[in-house]
C-alpha positions as CSV (number, residue, x, y, z in Angstrom):
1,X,105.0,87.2,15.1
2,X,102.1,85.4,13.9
3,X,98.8,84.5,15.4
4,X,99.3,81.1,15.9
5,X,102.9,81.9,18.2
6,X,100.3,84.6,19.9
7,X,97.7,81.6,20.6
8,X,100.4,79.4,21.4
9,X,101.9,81.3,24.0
10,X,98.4,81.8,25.5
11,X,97.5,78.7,26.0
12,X,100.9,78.0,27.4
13,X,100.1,81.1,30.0
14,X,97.1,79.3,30.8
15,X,98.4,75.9,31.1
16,X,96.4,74.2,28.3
17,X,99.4,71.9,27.4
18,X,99.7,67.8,28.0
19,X,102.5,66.9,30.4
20,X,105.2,67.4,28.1
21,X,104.1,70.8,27.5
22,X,102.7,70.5,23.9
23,X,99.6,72.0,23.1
24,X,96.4,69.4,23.7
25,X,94.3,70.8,20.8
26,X,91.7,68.0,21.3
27,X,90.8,68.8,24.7
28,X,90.7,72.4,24.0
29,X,88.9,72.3,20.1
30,X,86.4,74.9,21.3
31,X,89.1,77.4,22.0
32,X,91.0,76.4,19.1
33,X,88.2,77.2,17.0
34,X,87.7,80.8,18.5
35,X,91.2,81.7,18.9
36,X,90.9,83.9,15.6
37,X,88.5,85.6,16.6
38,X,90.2,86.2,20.1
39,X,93.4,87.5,18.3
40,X,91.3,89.7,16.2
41,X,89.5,91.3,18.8
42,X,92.7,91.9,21.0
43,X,94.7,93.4,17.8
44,X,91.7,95.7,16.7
45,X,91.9,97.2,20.3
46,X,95.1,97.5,20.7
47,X,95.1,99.3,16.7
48,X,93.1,101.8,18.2
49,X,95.3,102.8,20.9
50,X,98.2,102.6,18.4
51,X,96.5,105.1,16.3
52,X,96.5,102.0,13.2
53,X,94.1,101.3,10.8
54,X,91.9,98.3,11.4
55,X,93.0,95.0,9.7
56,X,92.2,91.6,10.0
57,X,94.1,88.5,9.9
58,X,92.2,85.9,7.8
59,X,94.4,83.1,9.2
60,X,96.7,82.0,12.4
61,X,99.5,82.2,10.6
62,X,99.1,86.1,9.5
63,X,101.6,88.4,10.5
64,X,100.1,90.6,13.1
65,X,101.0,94.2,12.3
66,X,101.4,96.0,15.6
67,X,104.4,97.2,17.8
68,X,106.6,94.4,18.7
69,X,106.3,95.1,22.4
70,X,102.5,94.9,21.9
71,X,102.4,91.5,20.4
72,X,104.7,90.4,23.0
73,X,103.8,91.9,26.0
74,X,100.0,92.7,25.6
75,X,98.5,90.4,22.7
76,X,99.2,87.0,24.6
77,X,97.2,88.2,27.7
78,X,95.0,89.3,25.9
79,X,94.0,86.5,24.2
80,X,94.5,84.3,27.3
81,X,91.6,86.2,28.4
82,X,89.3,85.3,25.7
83,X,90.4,81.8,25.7
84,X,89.4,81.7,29.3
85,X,86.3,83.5,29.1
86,X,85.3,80.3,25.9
87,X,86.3,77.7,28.7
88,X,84.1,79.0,30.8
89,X,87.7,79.1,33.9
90,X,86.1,82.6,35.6
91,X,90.0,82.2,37.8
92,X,92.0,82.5,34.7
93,X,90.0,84.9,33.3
94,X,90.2,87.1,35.9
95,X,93.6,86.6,36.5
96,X,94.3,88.0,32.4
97,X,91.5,90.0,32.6
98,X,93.5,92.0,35.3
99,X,96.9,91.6,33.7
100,X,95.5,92.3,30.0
101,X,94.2,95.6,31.6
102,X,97.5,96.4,33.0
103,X,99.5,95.6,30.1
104,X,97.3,97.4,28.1
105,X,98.3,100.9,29.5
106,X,102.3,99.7,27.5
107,X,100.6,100.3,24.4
108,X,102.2,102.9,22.5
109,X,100.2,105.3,21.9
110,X,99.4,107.3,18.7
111,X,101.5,110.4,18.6
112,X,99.4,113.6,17.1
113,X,100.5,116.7,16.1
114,X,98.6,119.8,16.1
115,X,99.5,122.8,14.5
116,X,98.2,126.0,15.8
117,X,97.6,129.3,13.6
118,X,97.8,132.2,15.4
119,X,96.4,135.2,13.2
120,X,97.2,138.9,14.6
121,X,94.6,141.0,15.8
122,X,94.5,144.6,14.2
């Protein structure tokens, strides 16, 4: 999935769309402008619970490398939240605020594996 579907689908989850549903990118230019920076900020938190290395997508139509259920289920909100928090809508951003927090708990985390010596005593 790229950023832009990501952005998309957030503005769609915060009802920044005309009448027919399409997204109204001159109403909204201000969160247009920032929604890079919103998707890069929700990825490189959700890298670290993943255990990932930190990237950064240069464009909205990168690939985002994470888990396909984060993307999906934890990205959009996510970045709803920071669109909401550029609008200055305190409702919809707590509303994503709370369900970014929640989904955020879905991230896989990073498995580690510890190997433990065990040296005889004499």
């Amino acid at each position: 999935m790229t950023a832009r579907e990501v952005v998309k689908k957030a503005f769609e989850h915060l009802g920044y769309t005309d009448r027919l549903g399409k997204l109204d990118a001159n109403t909204f230019a201000p969160q247009n402008k920032m929604a890079l920076t919103a998707c890069n900020t929700v990825m490189n938190e959700i890298q670290r619970k993943e255990g990932r290395e930190y990237t950064t997508l240069n464009t909205l139509d990168d690939t985002i490398d994470l888990s396909e259920r984060s993307v999906k289920e934890v990205m959009t909100f996510g970045v709803a939240m920071y669109l909401a928090i550029i609008d200055n809508d305190e409702s919809q951003q707590s509303v994503f605020a709370g369900l970014y927090t929640q989904k955020l708990g879905l991230v896989p985390k990073q498995q580690k594996t510890v190997t433990l010596k065990y040296k005889p005593t004499e």
